[in-house]
LOLOTOR-806937 format. One record per residue (C-alpha): residue number from 1; x, y, z; residue in three letters. Coordinates in Angstrom, 2 decimals, decimal comma. Layout:
N
(NUM; (X; Y; Z); 'Ala')
...
END
This chain:
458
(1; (58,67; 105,49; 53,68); 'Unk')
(2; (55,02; 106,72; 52,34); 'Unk')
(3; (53,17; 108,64; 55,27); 'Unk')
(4; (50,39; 106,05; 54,61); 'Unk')
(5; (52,08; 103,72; 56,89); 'Unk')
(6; (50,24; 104,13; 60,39); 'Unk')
(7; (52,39; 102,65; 62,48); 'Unk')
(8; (56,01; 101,20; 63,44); 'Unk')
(9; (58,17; 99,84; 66,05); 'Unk')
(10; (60,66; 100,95; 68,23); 'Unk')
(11; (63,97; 101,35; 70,47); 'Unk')
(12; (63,64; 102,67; 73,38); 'Unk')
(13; (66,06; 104,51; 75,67); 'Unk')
(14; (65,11; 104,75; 79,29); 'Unk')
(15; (66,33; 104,50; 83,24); 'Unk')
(16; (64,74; 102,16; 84,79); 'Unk')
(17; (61,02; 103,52; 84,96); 'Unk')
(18; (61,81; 105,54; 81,30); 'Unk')
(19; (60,20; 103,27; 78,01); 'Unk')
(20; (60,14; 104,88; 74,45); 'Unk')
(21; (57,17; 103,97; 72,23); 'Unk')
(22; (57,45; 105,42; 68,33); 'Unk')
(23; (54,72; 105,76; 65,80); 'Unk')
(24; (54,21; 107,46; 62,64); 'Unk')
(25; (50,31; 108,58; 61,47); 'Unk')
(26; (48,59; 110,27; 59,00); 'Unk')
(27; (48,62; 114,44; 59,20); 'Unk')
(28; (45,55; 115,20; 60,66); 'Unk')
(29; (44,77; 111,64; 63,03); 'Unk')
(30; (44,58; 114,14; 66,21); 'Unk')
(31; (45,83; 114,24; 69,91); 'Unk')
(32; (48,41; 111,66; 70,57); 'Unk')
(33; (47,86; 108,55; 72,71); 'Unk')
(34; (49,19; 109,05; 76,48); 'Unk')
(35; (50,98; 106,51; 78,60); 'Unk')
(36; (52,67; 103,33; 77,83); 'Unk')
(37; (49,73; 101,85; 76,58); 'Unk')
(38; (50,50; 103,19; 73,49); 'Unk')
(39; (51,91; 99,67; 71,63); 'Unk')
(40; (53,06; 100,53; 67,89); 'Unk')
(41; (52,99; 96,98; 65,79); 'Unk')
(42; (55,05; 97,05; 62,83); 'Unk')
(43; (58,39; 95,25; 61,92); 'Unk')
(44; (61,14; 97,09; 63,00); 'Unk')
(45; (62,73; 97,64; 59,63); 'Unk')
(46; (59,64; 99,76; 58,83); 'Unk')
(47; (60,93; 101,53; 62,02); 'Unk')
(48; (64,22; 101,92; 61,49); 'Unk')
(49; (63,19; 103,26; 57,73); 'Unk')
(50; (60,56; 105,93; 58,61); 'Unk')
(51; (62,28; 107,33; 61,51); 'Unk')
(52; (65,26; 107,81; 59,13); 'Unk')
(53; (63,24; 108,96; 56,17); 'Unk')
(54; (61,43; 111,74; 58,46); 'Unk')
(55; (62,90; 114,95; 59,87); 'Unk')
(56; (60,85; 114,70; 63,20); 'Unk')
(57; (61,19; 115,78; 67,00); 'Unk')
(58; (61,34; 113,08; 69,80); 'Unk')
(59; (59,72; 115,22; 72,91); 'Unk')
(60; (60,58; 113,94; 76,12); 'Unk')
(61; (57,76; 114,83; 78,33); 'Unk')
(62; (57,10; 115,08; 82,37); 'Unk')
(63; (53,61; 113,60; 81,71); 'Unk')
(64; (54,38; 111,25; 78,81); 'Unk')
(65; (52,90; 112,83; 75,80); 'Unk')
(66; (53,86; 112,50; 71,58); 'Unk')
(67; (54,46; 115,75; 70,42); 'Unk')
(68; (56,09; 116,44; 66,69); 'Unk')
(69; (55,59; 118,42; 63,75); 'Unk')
(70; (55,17; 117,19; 60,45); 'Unk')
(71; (53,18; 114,12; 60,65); 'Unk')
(72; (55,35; 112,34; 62,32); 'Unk')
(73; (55,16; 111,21; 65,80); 'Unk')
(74; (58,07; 109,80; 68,29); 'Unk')
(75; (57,12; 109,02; 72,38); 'Unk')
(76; (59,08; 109,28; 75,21); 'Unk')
(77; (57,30; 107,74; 78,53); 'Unk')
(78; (59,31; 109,85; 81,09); 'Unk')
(79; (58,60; 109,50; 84,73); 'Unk')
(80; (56,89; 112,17; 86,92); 'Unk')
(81; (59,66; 115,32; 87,23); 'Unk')
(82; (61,47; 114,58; 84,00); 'Unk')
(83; (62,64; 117,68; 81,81); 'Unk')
(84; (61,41; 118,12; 78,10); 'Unk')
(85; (64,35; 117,45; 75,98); 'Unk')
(86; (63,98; 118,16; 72,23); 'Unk')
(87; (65,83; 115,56; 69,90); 'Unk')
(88; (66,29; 115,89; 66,49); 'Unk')
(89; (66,18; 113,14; 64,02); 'Unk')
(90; (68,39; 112,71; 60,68); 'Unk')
(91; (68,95; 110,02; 58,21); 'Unk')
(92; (70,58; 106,89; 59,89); 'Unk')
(93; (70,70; 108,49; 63,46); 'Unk')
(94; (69,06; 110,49; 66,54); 'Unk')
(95; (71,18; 113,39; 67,94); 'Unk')
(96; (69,95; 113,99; 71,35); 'Unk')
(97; (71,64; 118,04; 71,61); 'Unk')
(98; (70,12; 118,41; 74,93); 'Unk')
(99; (71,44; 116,50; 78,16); 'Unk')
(100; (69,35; 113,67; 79,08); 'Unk')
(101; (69,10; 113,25; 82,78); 'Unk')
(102; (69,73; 109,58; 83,61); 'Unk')
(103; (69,40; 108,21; 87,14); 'Unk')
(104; (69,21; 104,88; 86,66); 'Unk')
(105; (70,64; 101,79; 84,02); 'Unk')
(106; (70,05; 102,45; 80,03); 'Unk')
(107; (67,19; 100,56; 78,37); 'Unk')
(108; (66,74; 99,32; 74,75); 'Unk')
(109; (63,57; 97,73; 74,39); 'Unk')
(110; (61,80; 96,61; 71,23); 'Unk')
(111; (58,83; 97,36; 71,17); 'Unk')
(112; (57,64; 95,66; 67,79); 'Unk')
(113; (57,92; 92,01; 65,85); 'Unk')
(114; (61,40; 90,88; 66,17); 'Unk')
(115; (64,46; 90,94; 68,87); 'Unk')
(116; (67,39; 93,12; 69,05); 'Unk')
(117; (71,08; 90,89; 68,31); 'Unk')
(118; (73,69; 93,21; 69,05); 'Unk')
(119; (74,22; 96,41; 71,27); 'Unk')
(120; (76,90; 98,17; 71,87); 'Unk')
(121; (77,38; 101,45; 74,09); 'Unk')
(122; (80,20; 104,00; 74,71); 'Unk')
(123; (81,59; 106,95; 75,98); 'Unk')
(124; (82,76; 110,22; 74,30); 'Unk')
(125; (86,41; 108,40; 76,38); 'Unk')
(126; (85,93; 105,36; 74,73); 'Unk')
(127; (84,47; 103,77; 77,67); 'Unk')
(128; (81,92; 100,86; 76,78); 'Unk')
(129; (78,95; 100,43; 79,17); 'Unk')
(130; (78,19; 96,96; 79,90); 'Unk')
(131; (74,86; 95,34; 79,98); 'Unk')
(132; (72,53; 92,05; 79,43); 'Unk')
(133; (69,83; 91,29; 77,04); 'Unk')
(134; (66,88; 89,64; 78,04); 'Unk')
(135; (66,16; 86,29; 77,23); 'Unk')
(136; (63,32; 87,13; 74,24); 'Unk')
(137; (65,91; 89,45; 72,75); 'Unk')
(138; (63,22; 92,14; 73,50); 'Unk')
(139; (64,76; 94,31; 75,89); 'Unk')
(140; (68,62; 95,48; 76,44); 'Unk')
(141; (69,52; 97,10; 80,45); 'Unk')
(142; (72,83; 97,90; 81,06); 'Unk')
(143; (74,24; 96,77; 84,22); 'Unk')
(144; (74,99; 99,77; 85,90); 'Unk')
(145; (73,46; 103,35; 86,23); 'Unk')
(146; (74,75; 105,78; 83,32); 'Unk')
(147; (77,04; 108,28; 84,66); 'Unk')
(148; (76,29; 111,88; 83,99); 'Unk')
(149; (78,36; 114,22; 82,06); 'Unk')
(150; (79,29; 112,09; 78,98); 'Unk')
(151; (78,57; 111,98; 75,41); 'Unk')
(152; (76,99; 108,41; 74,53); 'Unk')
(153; (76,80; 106,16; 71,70); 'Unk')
(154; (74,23; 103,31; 71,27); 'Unk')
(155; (74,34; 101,18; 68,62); 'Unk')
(156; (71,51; 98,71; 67,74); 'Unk')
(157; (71,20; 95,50; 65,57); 'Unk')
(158; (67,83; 93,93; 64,92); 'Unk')
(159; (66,52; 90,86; 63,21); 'Unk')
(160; (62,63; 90,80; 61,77); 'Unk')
(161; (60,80; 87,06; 62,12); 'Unk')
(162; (61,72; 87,32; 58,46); 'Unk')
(163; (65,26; 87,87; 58,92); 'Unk')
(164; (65,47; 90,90; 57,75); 'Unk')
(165; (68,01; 93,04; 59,83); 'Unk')
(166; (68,51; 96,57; 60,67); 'Unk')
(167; (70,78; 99,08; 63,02); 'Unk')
(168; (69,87; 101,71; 64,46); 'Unk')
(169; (72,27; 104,72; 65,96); 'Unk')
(170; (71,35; 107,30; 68,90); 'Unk')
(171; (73,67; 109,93; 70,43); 'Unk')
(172; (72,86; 111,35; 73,47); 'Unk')
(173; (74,69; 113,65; 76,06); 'Unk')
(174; (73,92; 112,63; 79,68); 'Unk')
(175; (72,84; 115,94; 82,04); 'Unk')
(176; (76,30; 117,24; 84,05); 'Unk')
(177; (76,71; 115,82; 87,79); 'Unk')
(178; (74,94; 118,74; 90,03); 'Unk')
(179; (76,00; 117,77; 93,52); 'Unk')
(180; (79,00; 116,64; 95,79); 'Unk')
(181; (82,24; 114,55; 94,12); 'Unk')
(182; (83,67; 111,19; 95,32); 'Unk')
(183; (87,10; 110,23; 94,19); 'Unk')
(184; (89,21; 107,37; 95,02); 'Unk')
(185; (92,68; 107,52; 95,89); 'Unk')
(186; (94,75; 104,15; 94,81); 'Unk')
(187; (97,40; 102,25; 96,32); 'Unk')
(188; (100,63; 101,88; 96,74); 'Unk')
(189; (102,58; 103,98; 94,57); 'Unk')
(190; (103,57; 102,89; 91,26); 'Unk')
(191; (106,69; 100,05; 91,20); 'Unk')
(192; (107,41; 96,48; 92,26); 'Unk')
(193; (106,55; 94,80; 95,39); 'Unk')
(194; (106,05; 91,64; 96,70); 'Unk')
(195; (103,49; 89,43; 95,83); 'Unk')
(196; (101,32; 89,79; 99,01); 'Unk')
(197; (101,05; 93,37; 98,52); 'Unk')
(198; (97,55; 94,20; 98,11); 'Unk')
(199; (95,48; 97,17; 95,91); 'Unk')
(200; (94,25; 100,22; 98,41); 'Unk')
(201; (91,40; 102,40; 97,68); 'Unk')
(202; (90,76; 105,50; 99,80); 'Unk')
(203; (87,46; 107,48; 99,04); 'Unk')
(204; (87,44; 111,31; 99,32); 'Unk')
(205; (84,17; 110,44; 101,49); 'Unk')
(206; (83,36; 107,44; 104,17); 'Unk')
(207; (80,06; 105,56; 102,60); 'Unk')
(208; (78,98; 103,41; 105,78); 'Unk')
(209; (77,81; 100,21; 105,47); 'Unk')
(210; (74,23; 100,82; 105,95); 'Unk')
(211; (74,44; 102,16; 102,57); 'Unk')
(212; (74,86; 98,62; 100,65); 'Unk')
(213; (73,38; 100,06; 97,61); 'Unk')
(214; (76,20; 102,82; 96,95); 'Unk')
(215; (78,66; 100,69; 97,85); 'Unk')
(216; (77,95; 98,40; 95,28); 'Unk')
(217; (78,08; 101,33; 93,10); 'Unk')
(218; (81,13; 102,34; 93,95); 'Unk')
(219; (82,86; 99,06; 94,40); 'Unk')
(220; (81,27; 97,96; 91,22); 'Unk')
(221; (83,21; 100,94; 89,76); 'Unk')
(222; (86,76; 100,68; 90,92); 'Unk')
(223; (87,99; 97,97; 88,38); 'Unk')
(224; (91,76; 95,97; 89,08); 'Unk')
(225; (93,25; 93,34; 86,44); 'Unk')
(226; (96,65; 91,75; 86,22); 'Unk')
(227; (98,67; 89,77; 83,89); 'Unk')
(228; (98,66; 86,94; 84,36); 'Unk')
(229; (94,56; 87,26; 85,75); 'Unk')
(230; (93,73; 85,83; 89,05); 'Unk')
(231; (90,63; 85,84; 90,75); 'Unk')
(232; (90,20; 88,72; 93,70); 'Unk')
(233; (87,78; 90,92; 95,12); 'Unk')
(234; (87,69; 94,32; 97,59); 'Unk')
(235; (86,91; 94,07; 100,66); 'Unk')
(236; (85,62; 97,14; 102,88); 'Unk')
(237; (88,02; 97,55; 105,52); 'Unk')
(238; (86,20; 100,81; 107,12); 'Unk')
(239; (84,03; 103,61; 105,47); 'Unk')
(240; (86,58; 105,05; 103,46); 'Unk')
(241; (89,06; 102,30; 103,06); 'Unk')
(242; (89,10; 99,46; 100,78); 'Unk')
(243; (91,66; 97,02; 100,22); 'Unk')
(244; (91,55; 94,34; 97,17); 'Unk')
(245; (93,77; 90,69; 97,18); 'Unk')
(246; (93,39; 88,06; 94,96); 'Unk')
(247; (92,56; 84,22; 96,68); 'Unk')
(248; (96,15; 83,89; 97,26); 'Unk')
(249; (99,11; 85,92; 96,33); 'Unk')
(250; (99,88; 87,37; 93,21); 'Unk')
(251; (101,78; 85,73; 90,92); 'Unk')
(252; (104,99; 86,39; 90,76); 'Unk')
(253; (106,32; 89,12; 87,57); 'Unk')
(254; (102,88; 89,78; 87,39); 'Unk')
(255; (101,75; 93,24; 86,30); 'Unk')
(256; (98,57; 94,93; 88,10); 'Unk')
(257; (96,10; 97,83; 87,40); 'Unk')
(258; (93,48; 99,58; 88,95); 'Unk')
(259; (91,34; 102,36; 87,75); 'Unk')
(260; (88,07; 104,01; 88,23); 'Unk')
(261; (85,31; 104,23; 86,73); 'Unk')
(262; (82,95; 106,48; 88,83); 'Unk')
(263; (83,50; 109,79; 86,83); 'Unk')
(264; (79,81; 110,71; 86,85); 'Unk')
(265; (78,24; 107,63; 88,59); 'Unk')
(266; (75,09; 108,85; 90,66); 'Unk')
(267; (75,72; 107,48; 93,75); 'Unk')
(268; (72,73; 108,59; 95,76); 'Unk')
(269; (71,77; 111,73; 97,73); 'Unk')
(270; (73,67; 114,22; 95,72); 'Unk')
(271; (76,61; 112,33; 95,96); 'Unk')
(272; (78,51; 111,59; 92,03); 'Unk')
(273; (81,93; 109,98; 91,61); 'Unk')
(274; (84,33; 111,55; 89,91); 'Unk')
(275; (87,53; 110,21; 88,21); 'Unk')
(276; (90,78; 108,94; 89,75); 'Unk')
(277; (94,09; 108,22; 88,49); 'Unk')
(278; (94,50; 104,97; 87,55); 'Unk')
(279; (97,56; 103,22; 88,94); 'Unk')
(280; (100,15; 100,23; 87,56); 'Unk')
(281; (102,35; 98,09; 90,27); 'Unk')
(282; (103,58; 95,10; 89,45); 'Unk')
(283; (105,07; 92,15; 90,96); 'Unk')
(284; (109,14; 90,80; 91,22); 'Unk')
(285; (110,05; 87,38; 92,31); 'Unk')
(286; (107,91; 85,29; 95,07); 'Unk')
(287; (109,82; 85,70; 98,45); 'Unk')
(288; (108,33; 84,05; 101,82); 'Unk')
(289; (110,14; 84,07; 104,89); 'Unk')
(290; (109,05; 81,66; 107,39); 'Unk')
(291; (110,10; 81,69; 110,60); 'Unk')
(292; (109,03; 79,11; 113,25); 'Unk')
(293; (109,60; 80,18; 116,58); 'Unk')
(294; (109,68; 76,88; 118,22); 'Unk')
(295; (112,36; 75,92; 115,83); 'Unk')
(296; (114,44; 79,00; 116,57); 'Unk')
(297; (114,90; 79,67; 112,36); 'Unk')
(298; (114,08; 81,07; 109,37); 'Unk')
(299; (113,93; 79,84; 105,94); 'Unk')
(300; (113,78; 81,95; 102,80); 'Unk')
(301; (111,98; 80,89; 99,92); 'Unk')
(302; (112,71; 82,12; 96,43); 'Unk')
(303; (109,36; 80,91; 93,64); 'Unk')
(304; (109,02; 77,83; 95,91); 'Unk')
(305; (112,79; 76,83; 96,30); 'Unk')
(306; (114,17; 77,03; 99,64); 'Unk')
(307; (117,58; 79,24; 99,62); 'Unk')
(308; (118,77; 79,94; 102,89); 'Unk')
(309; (117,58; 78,96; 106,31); 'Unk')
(310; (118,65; 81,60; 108,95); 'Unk')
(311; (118,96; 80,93; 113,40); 'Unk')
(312; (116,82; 83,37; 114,88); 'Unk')
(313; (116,07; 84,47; 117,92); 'Unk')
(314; (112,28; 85,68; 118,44); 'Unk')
(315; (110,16; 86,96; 121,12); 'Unk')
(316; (110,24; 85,77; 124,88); 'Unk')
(317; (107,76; 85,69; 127,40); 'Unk')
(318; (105,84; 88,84; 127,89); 'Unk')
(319; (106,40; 89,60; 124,56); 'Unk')
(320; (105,74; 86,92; 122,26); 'Unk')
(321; (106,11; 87,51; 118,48); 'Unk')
(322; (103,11; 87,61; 116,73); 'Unk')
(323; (101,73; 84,49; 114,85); 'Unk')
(324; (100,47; 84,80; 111,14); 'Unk')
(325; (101,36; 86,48; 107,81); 'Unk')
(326; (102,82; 89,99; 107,62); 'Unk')
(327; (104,85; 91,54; 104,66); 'Unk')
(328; (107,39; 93,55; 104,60); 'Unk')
(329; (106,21; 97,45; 105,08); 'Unk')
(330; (109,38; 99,63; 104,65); 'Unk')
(331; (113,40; 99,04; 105,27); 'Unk')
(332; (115,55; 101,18; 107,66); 'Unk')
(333; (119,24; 100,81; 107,09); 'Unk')
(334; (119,58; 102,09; 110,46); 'Unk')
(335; (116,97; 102,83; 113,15); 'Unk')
(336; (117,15; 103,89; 117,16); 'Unk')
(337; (114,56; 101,60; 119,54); 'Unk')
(338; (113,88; 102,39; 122,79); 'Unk')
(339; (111,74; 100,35; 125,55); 'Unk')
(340; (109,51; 103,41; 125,52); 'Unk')
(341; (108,16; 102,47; 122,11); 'Unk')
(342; (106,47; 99,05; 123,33); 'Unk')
(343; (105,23; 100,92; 126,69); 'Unk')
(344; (108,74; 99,62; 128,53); 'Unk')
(345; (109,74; 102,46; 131,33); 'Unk')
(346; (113,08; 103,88; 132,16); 'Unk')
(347; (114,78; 102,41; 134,42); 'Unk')
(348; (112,93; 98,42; 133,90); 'Unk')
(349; (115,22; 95,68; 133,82); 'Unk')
(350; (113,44; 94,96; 129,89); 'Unk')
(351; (114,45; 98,51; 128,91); 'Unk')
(352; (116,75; 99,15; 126,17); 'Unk')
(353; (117,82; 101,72; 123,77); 'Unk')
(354; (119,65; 100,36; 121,02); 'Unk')
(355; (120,31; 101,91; 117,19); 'Unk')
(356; (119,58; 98,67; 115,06); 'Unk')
(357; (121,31; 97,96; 111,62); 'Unk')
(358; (119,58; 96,78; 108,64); 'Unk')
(359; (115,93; 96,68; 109,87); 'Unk')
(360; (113,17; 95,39; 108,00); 'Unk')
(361; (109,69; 96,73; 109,75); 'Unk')
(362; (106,74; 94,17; 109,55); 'Unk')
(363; (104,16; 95,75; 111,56); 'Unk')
(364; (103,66; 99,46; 112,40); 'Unk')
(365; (103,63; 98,87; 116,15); 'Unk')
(366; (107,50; 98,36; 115,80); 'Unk')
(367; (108,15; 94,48; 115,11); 'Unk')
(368; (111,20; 93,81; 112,68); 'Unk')
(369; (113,44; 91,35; 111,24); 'Unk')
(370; (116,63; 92,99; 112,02); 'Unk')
(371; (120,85; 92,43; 112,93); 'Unk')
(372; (120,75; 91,49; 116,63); 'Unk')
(373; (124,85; 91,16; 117,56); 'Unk')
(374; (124,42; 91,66; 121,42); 'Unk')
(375; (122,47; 87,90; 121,11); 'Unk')
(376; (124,09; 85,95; 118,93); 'Unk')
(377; (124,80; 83,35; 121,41); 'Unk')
(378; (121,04; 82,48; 121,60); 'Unk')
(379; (120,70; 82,57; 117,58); 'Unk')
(380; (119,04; 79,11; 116,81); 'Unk')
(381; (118,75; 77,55; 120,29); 'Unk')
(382; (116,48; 80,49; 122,53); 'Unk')
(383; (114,12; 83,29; 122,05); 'Unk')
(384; (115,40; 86,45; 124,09); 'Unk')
(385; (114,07; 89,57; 121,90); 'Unk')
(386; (111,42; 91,72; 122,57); 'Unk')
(387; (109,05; 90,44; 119,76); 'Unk')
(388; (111,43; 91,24; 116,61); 'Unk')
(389; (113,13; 88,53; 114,72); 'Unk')
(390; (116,98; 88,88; 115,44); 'Unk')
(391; (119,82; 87,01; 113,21); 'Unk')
(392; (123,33; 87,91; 113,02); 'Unk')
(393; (124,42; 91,14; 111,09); 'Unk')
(394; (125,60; 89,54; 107,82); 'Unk')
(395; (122,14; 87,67; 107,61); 'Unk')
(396; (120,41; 90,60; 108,40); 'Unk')
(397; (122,12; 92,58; 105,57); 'Unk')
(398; (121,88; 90,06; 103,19); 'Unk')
(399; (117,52; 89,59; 104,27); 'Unk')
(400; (117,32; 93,25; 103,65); 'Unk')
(401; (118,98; 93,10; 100,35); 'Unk')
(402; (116,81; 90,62; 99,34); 'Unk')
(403; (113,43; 91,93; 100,40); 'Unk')
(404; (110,93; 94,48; 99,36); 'Unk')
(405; (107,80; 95,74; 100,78); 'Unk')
(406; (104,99; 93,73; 99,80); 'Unk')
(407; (107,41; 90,28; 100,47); 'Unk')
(408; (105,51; 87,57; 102,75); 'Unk')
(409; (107,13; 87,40; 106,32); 'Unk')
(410; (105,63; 84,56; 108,09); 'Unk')
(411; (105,60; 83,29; 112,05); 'Unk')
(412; (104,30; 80,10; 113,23); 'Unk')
(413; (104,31; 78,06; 116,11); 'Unk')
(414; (104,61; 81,02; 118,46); 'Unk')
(415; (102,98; 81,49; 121,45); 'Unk')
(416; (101,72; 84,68; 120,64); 'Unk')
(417; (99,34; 86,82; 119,63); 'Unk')
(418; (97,88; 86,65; 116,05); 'Unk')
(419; (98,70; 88,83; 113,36); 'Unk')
(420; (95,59; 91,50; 113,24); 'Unk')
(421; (94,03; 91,57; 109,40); 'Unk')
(422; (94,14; 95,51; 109,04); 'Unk')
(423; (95,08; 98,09; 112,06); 'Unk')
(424; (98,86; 96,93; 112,42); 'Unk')
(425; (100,22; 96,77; 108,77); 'Unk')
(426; (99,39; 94,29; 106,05); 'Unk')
(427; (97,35; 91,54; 107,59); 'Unk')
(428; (95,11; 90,81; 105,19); 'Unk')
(429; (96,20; 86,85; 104,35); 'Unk')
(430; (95,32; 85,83; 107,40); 'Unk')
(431; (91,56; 86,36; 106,54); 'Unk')
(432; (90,19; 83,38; 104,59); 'Unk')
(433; (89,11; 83,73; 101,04); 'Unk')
(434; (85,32; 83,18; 102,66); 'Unk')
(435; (85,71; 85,87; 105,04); 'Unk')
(436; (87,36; 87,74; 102,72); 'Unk')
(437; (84,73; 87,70; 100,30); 'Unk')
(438; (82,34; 88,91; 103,24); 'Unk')
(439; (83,82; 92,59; 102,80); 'Unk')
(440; (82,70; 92,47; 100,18); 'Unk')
(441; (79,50; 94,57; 99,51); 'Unk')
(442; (78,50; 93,00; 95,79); 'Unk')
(443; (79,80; 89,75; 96,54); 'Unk')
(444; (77,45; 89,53; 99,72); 'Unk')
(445; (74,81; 91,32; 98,50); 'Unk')
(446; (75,10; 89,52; 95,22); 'Unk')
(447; (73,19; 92,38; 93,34); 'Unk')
(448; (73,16; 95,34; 90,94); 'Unk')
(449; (71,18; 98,75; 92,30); 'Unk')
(450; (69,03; 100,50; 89,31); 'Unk')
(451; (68,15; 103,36; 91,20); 'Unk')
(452; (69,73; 105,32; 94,40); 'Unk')
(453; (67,17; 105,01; 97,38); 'Unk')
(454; (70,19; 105,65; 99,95); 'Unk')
(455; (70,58; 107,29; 103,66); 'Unk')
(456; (72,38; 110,50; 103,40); 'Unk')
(457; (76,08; 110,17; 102,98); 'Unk')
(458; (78,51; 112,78; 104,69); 'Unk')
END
């Protein structure tokens, strides 16, 4: 490209306050222009040409100004605080070798005749970074804040009014996190469960709620599919605990996975994200036990098809069994329960002390489906337990063969309390999918945060 052209568009990178401007002038035109007023005009295949026919600087400055060598010129319109980054240009590509300290989303904007078809964006880990482009084609934004510490590709396609088309390639290294980590712990462990066992997330930090914004970030960033795909969302149970369900239960055989993707994710005062393992569960056959207390049984369903229908006894007076959906949370092939552990003293006329065979605990305050010998007599006709659901022995063995954690265990028509969502084991179904989707922060804020403005976080 002859140095008599004066001018040419240009692709700009930027957070959201940063806009690049290019131009190219004759040796000798004098200071360069300041500020974003500076509006190069030329197609952007003259662009994309010159800037890969000259061996130019790209200065990133705190106060906006074009500074190169050589004739040519290349701005970067930083915001107020910004370092001065020195970026080498070769044929077909711009090798940022300094970090470039992004706070906020990636912008490609052109900034001459034509629009911009095609960008894509990734990681030195092969991590794409997602993002929208405006409805004149003119500007690209990713949808969420860059995360330090990464080597980046962008690559741009552009179309001239004349059809002409171009790409453009820059490489640049985002600035290392400099501040406090955030991780995310998943849950449960790897294997099968039942299909209303939902996805845990604990963060190394509480965020609370008044901090919407980096919640969304960080929510935004912890990503869970399964096969077959469903649709589900998190929902914040406290400031460090997150728990994510699909509308209704998994499907059954289906395989889930969560991972993380706030390795280097400014989060907001000081605070970056750091990576997580990622973590596969999957789903085994769909297995509800309803029991209805009224009716004094329980029937077993296996994918829909009723198998077995058990006579129960459940909870009496004083201690009604709880109403609502549970799952199973571990199984005890043998366990020792005393009146003690539901506040029952020594000496009461409701106090027992009993070891219990083949015990399948629902909720952590000590309700089970278990063998319950010493009442058979009342087995489908009266409810005399304590608040656990009691069957005979060989029903009991053969429920706790069946089941796993994560299996649905249902009451209804009892006359007691209801099943808590989150303090007393896995109550989350018994939220609706509406208040369910309340927990969520990006689902009720309904937006994306460019830029941390947060409260401190601890």
């Amino acid at each position: 490209m002859s140095a008599r052209i004066r001018t040419w568009g240009t692709v700009s990178v930027a957070t959201a306050a940063l806009l690049m401007a290019a131009a190219a002038h004759s040796p000798g035109t004098g200071a360069a222009p300041k500020g974003p007023a500076f509006a190069p005009r030329m197609p952007v295949d003259a662009l994309l040409t010159a800037s890969a026919a000259r061996d130019t600087q790209l200065a990133v400055s705190k106060k906006g100004l074009c500074r190169a060598p050589g004739g040519g010129r290349v701005c970067l319109i930083s915001h107020p605080g910004s370092a001065t980054w020195t970026v080498p240009m070769t044929p077909g590509r711009k090798s940022v070798r300094q970090p470039v300290a992004l706070d906020g989303r990636l912008a490609l904007t052109m900034r001459a005749n034509g629009h911009i078809t095609d960008v894509s964006v990734a990681n030195s880990r092969g991590e794409t970074l997602g993002g929208r482009l405006s409805a004149d084609g003119r500007t690209w934004r990713s949808t969420w804040a860059v995360p330090a510490g990464f080597r980046y590709r962008a690559t741009v396609r552009t179309e001239t009014p004349s059809g002409g088309s171009a790409v453009a390639t820059l490489t640049f290294r985002t600035s290392a996190p400099q501040g406090r980590r955030l991780t995310a712990e998943f849950g449960p462990e790897a294997g099968t469960y039942g299909v209303g066992q939902p996805v845990t997330a604990t963060l190394s930090r509480p965020v609370p709620a008044k901090n919407a914004e980096a919640r969304a970030r960080i929510e935004r960033a912890l990503r869970v599919s399964s096969s077959p795909a469903v649709e589900g969302a998190w929902h914040w149970v406290d400031d460090q605990n997150l728990h994510y369900r699909p509308r209704t239960f998994w499907p059954a055989h289906a395989e889930i996975t969560v991972r993380s993707a706030l390795a280097g994710v400014n989060i907001g005062d000081g605070l970056y994200g750091a990576g997580s393992k990622p973590l596969t569960i999957r789903t085994g056959d769909r297995i509800e036990a309803i029991t209805d207390a009224s009716a004094h049984t329980m029937t077993v369903l296996r994918n829909g098809e009723e198998i077995r229908t058990i006579p129960v006894t459940t909870g009496k007076p004083g201690y009604r069994t709880r109403n609502g959906i549970k799952t199973v949370l571990a199984k005890e092939r043998q366990v020792r329960m005393r009146g003690e552990g539901i506040g029952i003293a020594r000496g009461s006329s409701d106090y027992f002390d009993l070891r219990v065979n083949y015990a399948t605990r629902v909720t952590w305050s000590g309700e089970y489906v278990h063998a319950a010998p010493w009442s058979v007599g009342s087995h489908g006709v009266a409810n005399v337990s304590h608040g656990c659901t009691g069957m005979s022995t060989s029903n009991a063995a053969w429920f706790f063969d069946l089941v796993r954690p994560g299996d649905i265990v249902q009451v209804i028509n009892s006359e007691g309390e209801d099943m808590t969502p989150f303090d007393n084991g896995v109550g989350d179904w018994n939220l609706s999918w509406k208040k369910w989707r309340k927990g969520s922060t990006v689902l009720a804020t309904n937006r994306i945060p460019a830029s941390p403005r947060l409260s401190p976080i601890a």
